[in-house]
C-alpha positions in Angstrom: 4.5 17.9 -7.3 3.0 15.6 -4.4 3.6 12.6 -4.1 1.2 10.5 -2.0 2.9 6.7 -2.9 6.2 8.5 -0.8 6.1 8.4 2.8 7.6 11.6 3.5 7.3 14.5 1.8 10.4 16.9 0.5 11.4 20.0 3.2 10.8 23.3 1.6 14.2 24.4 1.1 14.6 21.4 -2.0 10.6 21.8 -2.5 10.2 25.2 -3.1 13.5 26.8 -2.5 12.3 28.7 0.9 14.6 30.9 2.8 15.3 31.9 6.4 18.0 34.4 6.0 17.2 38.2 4.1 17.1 41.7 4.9 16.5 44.7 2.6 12.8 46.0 0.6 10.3 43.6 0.4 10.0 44.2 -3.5 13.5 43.3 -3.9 12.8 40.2 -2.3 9.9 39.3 -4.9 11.7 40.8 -7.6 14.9 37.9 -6.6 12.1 35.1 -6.2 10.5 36.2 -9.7 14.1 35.9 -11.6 15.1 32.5 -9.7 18.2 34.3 -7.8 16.7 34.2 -4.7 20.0 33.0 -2.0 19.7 31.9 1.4 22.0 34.0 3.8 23.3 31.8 6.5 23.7 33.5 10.2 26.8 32.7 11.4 25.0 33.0 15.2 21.6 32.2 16.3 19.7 32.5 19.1 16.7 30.0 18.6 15.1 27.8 16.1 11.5 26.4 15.6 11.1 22.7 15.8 8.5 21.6 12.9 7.2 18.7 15.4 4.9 21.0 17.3 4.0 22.1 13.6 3.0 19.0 12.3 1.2 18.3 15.5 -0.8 21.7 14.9 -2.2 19.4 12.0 -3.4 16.3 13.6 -3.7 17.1 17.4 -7.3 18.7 16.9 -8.8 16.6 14.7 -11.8 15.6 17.1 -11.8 12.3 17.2 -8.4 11.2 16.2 -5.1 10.1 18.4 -1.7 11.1 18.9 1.7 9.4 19.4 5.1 11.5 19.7 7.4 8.9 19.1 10.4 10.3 21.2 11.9 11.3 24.7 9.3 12.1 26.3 10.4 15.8 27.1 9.4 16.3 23.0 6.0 16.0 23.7 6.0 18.7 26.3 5.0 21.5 24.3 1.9 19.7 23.1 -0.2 20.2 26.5 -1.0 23.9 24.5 -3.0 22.1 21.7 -5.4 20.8 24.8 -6.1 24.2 25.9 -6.4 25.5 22.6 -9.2 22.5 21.7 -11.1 23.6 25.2 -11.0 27.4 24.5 -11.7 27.7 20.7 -13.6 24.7 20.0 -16.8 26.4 21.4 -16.2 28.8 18.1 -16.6 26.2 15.7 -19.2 23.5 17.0 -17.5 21.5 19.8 -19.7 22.1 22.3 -18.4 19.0 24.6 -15.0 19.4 24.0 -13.3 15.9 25.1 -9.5 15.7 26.4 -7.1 15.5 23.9 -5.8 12.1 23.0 -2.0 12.8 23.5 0.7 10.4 24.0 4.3 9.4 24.2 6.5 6.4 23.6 9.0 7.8 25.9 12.2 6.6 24.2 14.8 6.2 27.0 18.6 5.8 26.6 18.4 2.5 25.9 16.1 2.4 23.6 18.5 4.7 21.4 20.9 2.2 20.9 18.4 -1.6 20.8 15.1 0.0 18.8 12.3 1.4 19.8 9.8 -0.1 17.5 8.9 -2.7 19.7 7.7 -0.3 22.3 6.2 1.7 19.6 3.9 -0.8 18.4 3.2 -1.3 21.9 1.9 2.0 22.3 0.2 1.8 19.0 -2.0 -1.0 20.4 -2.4 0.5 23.6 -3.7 3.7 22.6 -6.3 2.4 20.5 -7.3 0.1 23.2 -8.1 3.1 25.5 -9.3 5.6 23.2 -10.8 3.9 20.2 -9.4 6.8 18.0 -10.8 6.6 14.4 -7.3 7.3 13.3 -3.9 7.6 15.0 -0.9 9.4 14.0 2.6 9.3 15.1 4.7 12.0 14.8 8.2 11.2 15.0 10.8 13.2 16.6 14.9 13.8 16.3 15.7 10.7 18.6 13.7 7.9 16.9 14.8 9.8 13.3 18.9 9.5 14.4 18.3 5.4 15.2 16.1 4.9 11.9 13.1 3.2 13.7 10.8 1.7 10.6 8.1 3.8 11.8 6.3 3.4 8.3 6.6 -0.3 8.9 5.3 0.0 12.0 2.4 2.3 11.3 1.4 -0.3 7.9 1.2 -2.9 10.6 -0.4 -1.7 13.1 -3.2 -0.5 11.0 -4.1 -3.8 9.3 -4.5 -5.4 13.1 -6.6 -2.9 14.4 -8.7 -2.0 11.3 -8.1 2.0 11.6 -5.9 4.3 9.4 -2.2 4.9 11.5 -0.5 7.3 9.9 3.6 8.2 10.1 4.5 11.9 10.1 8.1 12.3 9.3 8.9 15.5 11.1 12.2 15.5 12.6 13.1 18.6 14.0 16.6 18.1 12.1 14.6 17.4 8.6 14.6 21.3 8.2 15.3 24.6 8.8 12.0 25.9 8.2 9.1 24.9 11.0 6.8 25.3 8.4 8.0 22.0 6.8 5.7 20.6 9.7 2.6 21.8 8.1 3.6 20.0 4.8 4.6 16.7 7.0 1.4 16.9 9.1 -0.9 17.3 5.9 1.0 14.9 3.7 0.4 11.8 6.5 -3.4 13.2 6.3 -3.9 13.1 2.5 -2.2 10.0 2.3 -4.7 8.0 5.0 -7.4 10.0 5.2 -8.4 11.4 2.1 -10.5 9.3 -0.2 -11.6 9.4 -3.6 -14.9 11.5 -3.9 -17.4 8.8 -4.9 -20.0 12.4 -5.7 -19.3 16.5 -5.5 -20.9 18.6 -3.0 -21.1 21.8 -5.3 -21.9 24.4 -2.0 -18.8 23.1 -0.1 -15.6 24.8 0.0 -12.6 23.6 2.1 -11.0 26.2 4.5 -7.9 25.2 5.5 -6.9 27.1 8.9 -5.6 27.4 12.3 -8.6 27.8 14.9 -9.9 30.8 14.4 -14.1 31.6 15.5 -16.4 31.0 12.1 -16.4 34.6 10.2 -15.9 32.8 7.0 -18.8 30.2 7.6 -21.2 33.3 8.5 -20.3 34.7 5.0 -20.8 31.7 3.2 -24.2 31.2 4.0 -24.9 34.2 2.2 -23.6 33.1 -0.8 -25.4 29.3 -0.9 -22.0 27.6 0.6 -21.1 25.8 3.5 -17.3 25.9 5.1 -15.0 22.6 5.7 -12.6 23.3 8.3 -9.7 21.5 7.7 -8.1 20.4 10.6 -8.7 21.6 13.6 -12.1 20.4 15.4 -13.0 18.7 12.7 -13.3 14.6 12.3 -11.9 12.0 10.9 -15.1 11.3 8.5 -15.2 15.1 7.8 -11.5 14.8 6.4 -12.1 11.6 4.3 -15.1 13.6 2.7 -13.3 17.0 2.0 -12.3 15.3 -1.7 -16.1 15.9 -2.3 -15.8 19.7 -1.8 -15.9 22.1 -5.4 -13.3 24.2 -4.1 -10.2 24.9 -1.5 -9.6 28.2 0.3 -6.1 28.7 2.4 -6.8 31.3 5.8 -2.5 31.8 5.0 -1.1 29.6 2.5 2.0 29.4 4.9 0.0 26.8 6.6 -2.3 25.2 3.8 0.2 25.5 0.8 0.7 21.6 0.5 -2.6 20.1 1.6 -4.4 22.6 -1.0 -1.7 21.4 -3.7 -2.4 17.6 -3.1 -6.4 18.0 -2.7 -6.1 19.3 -6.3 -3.5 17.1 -8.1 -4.7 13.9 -6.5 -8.2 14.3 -5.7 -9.2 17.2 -8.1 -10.4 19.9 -6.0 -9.5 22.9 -7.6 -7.7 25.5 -5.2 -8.3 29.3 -5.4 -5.2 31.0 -6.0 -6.0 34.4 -4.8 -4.4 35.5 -2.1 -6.7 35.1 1.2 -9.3 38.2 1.8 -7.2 40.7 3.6 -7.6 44.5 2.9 -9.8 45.7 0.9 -7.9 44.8 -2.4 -7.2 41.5 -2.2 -10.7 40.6 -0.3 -12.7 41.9 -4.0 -9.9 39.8 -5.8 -10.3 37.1 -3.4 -14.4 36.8 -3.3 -14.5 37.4 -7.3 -12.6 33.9 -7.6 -14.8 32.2 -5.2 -17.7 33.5 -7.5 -16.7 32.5 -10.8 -15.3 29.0 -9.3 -18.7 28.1 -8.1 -21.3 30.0 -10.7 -21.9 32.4 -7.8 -21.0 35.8 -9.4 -23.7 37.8 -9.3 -24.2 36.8 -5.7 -20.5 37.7 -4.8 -21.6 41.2 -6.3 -24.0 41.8 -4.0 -22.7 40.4 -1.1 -19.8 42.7 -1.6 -21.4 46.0 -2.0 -23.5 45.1 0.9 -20.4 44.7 3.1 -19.0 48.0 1.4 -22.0 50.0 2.5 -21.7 48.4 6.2 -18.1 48.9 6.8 -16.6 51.5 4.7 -18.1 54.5 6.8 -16.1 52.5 9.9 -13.2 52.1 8.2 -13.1 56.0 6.5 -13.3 57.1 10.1 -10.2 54.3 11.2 -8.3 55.6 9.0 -8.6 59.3 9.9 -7.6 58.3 13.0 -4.8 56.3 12.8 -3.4 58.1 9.8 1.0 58.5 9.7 0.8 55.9 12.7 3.9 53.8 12.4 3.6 50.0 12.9 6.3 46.9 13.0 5.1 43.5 12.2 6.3 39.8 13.2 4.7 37.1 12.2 4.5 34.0 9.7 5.2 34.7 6.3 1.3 34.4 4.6 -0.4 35.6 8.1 2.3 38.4 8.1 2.2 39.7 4.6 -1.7 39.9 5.5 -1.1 42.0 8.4 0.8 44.3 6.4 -2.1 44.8 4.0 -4.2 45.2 6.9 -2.0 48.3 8.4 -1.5 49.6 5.0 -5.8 49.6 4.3 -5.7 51.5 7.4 -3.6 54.4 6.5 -0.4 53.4 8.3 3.1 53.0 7.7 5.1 49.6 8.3 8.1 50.7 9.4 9.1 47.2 9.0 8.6 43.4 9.4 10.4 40.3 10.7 9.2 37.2 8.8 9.8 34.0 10.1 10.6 32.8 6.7 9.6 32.9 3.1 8.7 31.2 0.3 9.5 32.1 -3.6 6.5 30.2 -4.7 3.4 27.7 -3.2 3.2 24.1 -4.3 0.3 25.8 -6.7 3.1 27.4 -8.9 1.1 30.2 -9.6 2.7 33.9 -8.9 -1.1 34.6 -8.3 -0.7 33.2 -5.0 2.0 35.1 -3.7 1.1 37.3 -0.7 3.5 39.3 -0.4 4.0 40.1 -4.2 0.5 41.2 -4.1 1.3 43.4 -0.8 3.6 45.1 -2.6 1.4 45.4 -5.9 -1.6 46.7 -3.9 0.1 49.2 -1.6 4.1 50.1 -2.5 6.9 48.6 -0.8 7.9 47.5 2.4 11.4 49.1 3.8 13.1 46.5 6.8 11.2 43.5 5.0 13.4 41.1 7.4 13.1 36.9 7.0 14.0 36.0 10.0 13.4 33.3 12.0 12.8 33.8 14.8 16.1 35.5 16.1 15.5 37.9 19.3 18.6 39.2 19.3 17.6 41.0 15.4 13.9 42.1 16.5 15.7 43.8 19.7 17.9 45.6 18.0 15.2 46.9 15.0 12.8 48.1 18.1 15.0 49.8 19.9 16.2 51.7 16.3 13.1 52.5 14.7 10.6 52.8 17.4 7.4 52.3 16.1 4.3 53.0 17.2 2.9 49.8 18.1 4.4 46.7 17.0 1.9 43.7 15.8 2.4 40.4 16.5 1.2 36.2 15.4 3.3 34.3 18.1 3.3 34.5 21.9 6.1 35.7 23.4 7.4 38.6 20.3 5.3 41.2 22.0 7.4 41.3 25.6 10.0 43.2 23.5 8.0 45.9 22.1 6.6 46.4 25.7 10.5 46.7 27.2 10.4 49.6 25.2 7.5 51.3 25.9 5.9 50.5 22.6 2.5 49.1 22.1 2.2 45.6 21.6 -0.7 43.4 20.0 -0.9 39.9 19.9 -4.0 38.6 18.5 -4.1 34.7 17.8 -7.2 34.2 15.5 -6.3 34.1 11.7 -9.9 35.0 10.8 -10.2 38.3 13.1 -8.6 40.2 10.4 -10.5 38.8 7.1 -12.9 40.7 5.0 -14.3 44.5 5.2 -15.6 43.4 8.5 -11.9 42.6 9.6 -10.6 46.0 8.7 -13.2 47.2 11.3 -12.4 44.7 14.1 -8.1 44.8 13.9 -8.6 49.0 13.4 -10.5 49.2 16.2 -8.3 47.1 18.5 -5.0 49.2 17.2 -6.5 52.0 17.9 -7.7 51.0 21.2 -3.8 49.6 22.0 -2.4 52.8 21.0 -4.6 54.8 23.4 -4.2 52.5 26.4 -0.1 52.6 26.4 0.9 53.9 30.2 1.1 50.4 31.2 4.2 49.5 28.7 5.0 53.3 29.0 6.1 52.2 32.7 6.8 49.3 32.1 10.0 50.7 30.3 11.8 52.3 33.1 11.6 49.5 35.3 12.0 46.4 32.4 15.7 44.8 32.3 16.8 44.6 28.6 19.2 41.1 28.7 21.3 42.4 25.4 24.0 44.7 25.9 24.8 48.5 24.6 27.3 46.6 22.3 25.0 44.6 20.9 22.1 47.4 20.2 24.9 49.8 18.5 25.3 46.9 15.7 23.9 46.6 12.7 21.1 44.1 13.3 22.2 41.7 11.2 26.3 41.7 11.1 25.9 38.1 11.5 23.7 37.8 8.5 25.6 37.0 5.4 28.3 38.5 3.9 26.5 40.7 1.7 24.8 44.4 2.2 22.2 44.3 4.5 20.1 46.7 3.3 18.6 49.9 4.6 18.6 49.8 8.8 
């Protein structure tokens, strides 16, 4: 349930009882989740971890006309420069055609500040920002240091925002608040619906909230043909935009991963229904997926036609994909929603996942509806998934997998994952826009670009015998997960 009168909103591991730690089939997986037996396995060594700040500033950074405070050392604001070139680059997709500097800042907690307070010099910076920027709404972000000393950042934020006349927002994101990243998301999105959202005072019946990353406007351009217009939610767009999306007649999640708890709170507290479908990847769930969007808005007959015409366009494309890429093996990493996707996707296309790491995974959505699952319906639509890995993030586990398995080509969501396939010699694709996969039309565009990777492979097929692999023979004659658990660790 959300709760919009709390200031923080529950991590995922007590919310919906989300995992890091599991490796066997993926139906085994959903089969635990579906009985409530689903166990976290602890690793008893780990490389890395995500930190859900950068998550929760995924959710506010882009909004176009809002402002930023990471309340912290300022070395935990570092990583944020990204979201400027990200708002220069992709804004151009979707309308910002003057893209303006992003308004990032940083309280730049010091030692001393650790053991007097910092909200002094937060409320400072408060003031200050809006003085230069004139934001139309300001969130802080708080960070492990100012979390450890219990600054009143809610205080703070309630204050501030009655002197200068302009919501401030606290996201409680601690990197410490979770083991799951994705916990940022939720954090992000809850400080949104709770001072941004308002109360629909009317219902726009042809608008539909798409809650995404930054991907170019596919889903827009479809729209139109049906008699509805798309509401980006939150990248590039603004502050007015948000406060209006109450007014929309339905919510659509790119990967619930990301939009799981805004989409839950835009329906319980300002009753906008969410479609539960999974999100239009492969051919499968992209019928399931437009028939919903039909009968939530009175649009069936339309949605008919609009698919068959996309069936006539594509299928002859993707008939010919598939004959070509047909017993190719693939290996995914990714996100858990975006990553159950891709493996629809490779599974449409006649290929075999040999395997996937997932950075985590959730049992259920804040929906509650098994409806929702992705990767239930992966498994549904097209068999099961052998080496269905959660894993977050550990190196040291993908290494060893690659250099066992050998795949094909190994696919990719995050920067970074894909300089391991290439030590290998195995081709790697990293492509960074959610939307380039969606629809008939996105079976096309990822087939072709597979298919084009797979034929272009000397460079990483060099790149091999000259790359230095950092882990040891020891550590790739393991199993790739003797520090996972105690328990059997499936089929490697």
């Amino acid at each position: 349930m959300v709760n919009l009168k709390s200031a923080t909103v529950p991590v995922r591991e007590t919310r919906l009882g989300s995992i890091t730690g599991y490796a066997g089939a993926a139906g085994d997986l959903v089969g635990c989740a579906r009985r409530g037996c689903l166990k976290e396995k602890d690793r008893s060594f780990s490389q890395c971890l995500g930190c859900s700040t950068s998550n929760a500033a995924c959710t506010v950074i882009l909004i176009q006309d809002a402002a930023v405070i990471s309340h912290g050392p300022v070395g935990c604001a570092g990583c944020l420069h990204e979201f400027a070139f990200t708002y220069q680059v992709n804004g151009v997709h979707r309308g910002v055609f003057e893209p303006t500097q992003r308004r990032i800042f940083s309280t730049d907690m010091e030692e001393k500040d650790t053991v007097y307070g910092s909200g002094e010099k937060l409320a400072a910076a408060i003031r200050e920002v809006y003085r230069r920027v004139k934001p139309a709404a300001i969130f802080i972000i708080t960070t492990c240091a100012s979390g450890i000393i219990g600054d009143d950042v809610k205080g703070i934020a309630d204050e501030a925002e009655e002197e200068i006349g302009v919501p401030v927002a606290a996201v409680f994101c601690e990197g410490f608040r979770s083991k799951i990243w994705t916990s940022g998301f939720d954090a992000g999105y809850h400080g949104i619906a709770r001072k941004l959202i308002k109360k629909a005072e009317k219902k726009q019946d042809d608008l539909i909230n798409v809650i995404n990353f930054w991907g170019a406007d596919f889903i827009g351009e479809w729209f139109k043909r049906l008699g509805l217009r798309a509401n980006y939610l939150t990248p590039f767009a603004t502050v007015a935009r948000i406060a209006s999306s109450s007014e929309a007649a339905a919510t659509m999640q790119v990967c619930a991963t990301l939009g799981s708890y805004l989409g839950a709170a835009l329906e319980q507290e300002f009753g906008v229904p969410e479609i539960r479908a999974s999100p239009p990847y492969g051919i499968a769930q992209t019928e399931r997926w437009f028939r919903e969007l039909g009968r939530m808005t009175d649009r069936t007959e339309a949605v008919e036609i609009f698919l068959r015409e996309e069936r006539e366009r594509w299928l002859p494309e993707i008939e010919a994909l598939r004959e070509k890429l047909a017993g190719k093996t693939a290996y995914v990493t990714a996100g858990a929603s975006h990553g159950h996707s891709l493996l629809a996707l490779l599974k449409e296309l006649g290929m075999e996942p040999r395997g996937a790491a997932i950075f985590h995974h959730d049992p259920l959505y804040d929906n509650g509806d098994e409806a929702s699952d992705t990767l239930q319906n992966v498994v549904r639509d097209y068999g099961d998934i052998p080496r269905y890995t959660v894993c977050n993030k550990q190196e040291f586990e993908l290494v060893n997998v690659l250099h066992r398995i050998r795949p094909d080509i190994l696919l990719a969501r995050h920067g970074g994952m894909t300089l391991w396939g290439a030590k290998f010699g195995i081709p790697s694709l990293l492509i960074g826009d959610e939307h380039f996969g969606m629809g008939y039309q996105g079976l096309v565009q990822y087939g072709k670009r597979i298919l084009e990777t797979l034929e272009n492979d000397e460079f990483v097929k060099n790149f091999e015998k000259h790359a230095v692999n950092p882990y040891t023979r020891w550590w790739l004659a393991q199993d790739p997960y003797v520090f996972l658990g105690e328990e059997d660790a499936g089929d490697n």
